[in-house]
Backbone as JSON Lines, residues from 0, in Angstrom:
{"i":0,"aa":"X","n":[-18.65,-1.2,2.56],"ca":[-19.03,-2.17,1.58],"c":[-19.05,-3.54,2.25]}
{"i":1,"aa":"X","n":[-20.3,-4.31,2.07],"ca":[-20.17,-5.82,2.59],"c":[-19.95,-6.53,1.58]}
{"i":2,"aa":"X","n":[-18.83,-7.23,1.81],"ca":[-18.45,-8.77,0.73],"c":[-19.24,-9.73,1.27]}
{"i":3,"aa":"X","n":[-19.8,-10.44,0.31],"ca":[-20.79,-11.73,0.56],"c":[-19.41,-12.78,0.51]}
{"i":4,"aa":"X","n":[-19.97,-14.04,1.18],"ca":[-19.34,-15.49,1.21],"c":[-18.74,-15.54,-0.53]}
{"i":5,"aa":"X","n":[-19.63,-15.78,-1.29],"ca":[-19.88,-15.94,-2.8],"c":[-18.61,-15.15,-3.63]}
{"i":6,"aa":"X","n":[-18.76,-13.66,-3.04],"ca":[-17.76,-12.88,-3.9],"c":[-16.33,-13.01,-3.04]}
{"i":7,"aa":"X","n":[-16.11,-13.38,-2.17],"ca":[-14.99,-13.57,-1.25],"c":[-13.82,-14.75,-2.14]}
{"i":8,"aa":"X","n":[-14.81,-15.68,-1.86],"ca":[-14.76,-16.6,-3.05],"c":[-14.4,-16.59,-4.81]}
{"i":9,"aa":"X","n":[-15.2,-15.79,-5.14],"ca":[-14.96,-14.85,-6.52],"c":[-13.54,-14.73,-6.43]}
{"i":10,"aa":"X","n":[-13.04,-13.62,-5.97],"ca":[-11.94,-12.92,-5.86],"c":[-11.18,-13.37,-5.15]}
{"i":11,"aa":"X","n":[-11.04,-14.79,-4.62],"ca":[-10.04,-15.84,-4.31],"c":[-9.7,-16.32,-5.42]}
{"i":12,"aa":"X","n":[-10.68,-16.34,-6.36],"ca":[-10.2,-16.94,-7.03],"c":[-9.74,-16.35,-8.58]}
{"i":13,"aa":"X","n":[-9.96,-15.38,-8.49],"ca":[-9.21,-14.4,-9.0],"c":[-7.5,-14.06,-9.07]}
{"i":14,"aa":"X","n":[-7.79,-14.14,-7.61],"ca":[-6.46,-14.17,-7.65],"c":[-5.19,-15.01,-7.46]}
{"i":15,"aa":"X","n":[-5.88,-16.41,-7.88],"ca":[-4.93,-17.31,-7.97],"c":[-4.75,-17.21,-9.44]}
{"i":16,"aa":"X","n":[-5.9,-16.71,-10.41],"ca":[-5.84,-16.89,-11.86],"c":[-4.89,-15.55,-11.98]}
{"i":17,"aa":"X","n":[-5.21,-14.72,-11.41],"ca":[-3.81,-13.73,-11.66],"c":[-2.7,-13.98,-11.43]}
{"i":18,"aa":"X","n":[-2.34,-14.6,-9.98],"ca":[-1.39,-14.76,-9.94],"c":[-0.23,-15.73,-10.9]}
{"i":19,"aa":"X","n":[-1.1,-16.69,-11.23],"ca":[-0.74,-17.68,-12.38],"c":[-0.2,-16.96,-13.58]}
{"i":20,"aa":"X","n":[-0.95,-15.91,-13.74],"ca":[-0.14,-15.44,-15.04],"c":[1.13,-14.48,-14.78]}
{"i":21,"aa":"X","n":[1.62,-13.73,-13.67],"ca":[2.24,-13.08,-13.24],"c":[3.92,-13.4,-12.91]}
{"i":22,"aa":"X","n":[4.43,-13.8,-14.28],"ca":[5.52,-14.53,-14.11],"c":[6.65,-13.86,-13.32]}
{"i":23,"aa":"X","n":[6.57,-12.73,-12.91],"ca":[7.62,-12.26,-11.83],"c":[7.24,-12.84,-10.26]}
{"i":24,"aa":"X","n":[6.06,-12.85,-10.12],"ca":[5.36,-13.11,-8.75],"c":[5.53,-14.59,-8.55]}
{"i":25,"aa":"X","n":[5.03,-15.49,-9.68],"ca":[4.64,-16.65,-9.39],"c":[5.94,-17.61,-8.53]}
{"i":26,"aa":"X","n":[6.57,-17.48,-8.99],"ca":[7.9,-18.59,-8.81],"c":[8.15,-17.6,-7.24]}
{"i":27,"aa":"X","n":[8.05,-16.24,-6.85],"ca":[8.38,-15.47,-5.57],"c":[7.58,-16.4,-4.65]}
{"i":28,"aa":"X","n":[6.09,-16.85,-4.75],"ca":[4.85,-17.58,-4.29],"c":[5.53,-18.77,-4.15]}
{"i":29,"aa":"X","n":[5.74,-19.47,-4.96],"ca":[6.14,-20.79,-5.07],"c":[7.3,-20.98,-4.25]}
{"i":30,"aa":"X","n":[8.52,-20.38,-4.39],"ca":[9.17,-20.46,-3.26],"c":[9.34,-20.19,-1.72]}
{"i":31,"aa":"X","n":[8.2,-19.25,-1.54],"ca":[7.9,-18.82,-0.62],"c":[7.22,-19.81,0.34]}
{"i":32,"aa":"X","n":[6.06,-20.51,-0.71],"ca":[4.89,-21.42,0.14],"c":[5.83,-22.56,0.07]}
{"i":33,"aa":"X","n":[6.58,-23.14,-0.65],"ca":[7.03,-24.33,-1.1],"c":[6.08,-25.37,-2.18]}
{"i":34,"aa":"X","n":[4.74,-24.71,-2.26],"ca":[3.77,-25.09,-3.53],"c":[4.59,-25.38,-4.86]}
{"i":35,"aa":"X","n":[4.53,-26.43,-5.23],"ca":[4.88,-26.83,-7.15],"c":[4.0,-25.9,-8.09]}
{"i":36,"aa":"X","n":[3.98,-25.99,-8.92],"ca":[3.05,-25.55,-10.35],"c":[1.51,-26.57,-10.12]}
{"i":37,"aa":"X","n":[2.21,-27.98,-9.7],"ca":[0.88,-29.01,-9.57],"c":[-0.15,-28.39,-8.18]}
{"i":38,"aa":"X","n":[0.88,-28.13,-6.92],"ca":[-0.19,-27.97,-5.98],"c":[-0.91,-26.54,-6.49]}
{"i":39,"aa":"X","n":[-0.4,-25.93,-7.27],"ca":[-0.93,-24.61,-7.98],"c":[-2.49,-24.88,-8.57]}
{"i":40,"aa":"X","n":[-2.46,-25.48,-9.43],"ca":[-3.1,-26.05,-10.47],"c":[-4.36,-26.56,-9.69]}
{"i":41,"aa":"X","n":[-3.89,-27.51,-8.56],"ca":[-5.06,-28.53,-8.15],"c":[-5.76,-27.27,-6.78]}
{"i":42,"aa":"X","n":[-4.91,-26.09,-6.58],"ca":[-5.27,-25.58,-5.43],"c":[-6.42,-24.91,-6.03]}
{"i":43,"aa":"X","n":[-6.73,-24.14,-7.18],"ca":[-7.31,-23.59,-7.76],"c":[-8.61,-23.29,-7.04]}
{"i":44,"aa":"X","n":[-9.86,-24.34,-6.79],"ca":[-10.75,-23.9,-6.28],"c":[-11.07,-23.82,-5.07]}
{"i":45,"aa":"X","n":[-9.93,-24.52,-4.41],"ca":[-9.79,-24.78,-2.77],"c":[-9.25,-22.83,-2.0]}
{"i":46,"aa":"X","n":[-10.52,-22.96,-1.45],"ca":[-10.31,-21.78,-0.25],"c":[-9.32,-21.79,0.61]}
{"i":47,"aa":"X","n":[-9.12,-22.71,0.84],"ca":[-7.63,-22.15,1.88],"c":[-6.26,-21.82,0.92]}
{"i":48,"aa":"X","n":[-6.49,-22.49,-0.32],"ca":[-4.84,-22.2,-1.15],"c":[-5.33,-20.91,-1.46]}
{"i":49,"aa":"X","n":[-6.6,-20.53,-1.68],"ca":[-7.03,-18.98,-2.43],"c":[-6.75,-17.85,-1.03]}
{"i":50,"aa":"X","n":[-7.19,-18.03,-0.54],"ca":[-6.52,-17.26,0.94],"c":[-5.17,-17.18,1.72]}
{"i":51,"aa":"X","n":[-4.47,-18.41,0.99],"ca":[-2.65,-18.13,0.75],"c":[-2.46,-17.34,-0.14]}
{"i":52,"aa":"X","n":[-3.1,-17.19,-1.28],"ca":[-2.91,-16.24,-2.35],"c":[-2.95,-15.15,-2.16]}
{"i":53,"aa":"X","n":[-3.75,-14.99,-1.54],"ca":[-4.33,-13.28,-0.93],"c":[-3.39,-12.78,-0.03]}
{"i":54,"aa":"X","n":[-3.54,-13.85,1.28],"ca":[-2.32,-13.1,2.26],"c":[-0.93,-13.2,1.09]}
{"i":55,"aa":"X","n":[-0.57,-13.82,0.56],"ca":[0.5,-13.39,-0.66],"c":[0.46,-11.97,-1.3]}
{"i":56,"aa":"X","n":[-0.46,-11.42,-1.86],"ca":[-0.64,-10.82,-2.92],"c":[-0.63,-9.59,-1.93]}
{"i":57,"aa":"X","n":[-1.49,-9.41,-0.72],"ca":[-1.35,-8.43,0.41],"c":[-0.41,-7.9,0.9]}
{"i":58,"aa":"X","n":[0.56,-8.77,1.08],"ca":[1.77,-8.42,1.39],"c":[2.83,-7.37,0.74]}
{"i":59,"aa":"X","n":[2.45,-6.77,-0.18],"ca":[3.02,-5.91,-0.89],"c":[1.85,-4.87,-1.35]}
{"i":60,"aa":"X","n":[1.6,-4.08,-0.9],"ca":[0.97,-2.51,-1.34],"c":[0.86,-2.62,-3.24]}
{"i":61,"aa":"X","n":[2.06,-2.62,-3.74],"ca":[2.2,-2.58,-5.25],"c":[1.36,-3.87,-5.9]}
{"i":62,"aa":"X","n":[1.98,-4.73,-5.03],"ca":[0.59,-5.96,-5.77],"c":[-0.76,-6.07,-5.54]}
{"i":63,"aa":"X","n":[-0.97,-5.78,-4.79],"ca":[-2.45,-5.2,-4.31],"c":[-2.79,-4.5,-5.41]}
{"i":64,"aa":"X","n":[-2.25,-3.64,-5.67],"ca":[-2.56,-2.27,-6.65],"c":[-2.98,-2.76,-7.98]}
{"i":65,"aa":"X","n":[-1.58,-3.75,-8.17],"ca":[-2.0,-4.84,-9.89],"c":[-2.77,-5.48,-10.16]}
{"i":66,"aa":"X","n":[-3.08,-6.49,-8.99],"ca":[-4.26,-7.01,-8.99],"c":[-5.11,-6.36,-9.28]}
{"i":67,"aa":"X","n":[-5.26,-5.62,-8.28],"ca":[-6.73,-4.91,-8.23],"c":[-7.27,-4.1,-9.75]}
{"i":68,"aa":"X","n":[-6.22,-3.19,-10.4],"ca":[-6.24,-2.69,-11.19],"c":[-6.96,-3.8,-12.49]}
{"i":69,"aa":"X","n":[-6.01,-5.07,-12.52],"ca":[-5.93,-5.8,-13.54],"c":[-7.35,-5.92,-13.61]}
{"i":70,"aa":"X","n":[-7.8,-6.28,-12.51],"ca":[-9.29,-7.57,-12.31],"c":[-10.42,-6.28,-12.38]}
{"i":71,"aa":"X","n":[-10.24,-5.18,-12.3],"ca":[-11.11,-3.81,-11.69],"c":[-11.4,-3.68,-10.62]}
{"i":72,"aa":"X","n":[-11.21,-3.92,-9.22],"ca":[-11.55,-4.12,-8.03],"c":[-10.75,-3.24,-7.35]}
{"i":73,"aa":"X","n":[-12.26,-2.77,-6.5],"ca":[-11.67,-1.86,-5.07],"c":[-10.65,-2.23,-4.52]}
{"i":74,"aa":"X","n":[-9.9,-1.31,-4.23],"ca":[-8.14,-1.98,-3.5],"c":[-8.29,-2.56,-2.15]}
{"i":75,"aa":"X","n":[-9.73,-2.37,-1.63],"ca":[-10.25,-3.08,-0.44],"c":[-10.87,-4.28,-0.33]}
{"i":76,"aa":"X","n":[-11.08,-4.36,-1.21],"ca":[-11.64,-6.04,-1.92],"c":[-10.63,-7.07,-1.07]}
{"i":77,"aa":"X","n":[-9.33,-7.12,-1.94],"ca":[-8.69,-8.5,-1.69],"c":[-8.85,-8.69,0.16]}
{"i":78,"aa":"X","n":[-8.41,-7.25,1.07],"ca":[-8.2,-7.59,2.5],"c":[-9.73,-8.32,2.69]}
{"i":79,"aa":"X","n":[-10.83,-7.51,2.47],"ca":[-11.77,-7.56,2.76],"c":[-12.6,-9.25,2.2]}
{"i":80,"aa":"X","n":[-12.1,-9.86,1.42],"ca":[-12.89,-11.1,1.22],"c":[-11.89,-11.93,1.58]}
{"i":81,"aa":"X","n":[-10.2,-11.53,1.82],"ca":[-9.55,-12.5,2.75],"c":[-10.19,-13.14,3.89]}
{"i":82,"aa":"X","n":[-10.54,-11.81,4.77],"ca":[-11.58,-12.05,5.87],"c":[-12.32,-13.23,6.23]}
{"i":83,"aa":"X","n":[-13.24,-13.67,5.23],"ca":[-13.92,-14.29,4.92],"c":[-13.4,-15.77,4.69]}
{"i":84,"aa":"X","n":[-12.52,-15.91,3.94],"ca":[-12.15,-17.26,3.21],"c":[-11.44,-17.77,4.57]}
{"i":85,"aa":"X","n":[-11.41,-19.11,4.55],"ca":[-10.81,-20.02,5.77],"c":[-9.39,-19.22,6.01]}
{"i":86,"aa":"X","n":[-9.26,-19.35,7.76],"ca":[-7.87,-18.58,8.25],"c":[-7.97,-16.96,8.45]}
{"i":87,"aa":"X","n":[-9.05,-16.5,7.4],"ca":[-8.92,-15.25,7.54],"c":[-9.46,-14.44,8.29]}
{"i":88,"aa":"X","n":[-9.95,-15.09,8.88],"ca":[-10.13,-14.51,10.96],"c":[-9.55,-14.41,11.67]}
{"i":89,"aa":"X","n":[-8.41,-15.23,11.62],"ca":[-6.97,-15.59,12.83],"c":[-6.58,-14.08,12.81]}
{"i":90,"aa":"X","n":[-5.85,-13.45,13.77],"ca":[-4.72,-12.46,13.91],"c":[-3.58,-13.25,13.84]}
{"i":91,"aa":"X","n":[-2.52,-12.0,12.68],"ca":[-1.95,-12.64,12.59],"c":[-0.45,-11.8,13.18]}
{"i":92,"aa":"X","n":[-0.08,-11.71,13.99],"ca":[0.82,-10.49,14.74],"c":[2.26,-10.53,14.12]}
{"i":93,"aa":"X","n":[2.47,-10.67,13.38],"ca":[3.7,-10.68,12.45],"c":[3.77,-10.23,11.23]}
């Protein structure tokens, strides 16, 4: 399956709107990145906070799964339009 620029994007931003509602996750994110609720809010359409989201949401098999489930999306989606969004070319060996 090829992800376009456009839907990469899409489903960045998806999953910041998921994650927002996901009150077990959110505050895990927030402490994690050191992001407020505000840099939350204002990160919204910005590609690089949506591609923190992702490598976030990636990081766990089970959230992957929720997401994906929630939004309807192939469980290959989120890696696959990470790719795409700024950073998500780097290797990241850790």
């Amino acid at each position: 399956m090829s992800v376009s620029q456009q839907t990469a994007e899409t489903v960045g931003l998806q999953a910041v709107a998921w994650l927002a509602g996901q009150d077990d996750l959110l505050p895990v994110f927030l402490g994690a990145t050191g992001a407020s609720e505000a840099d939350f809010r204002i990160g919204l359409e910005d590609p690089d906070f949506q591609g923190s989201v992702l490598d976030f949401i990636l990081l766990d098999d089970a959230w992957v799964a929720r997401f994906c489930e929630a939004q309807g999306l192939d469980y290959r989606l989120p890696m696959q339009a990470r790719a795409l969004l700024p950073g998500g070319g780097q290797v990241h060996w850790t």
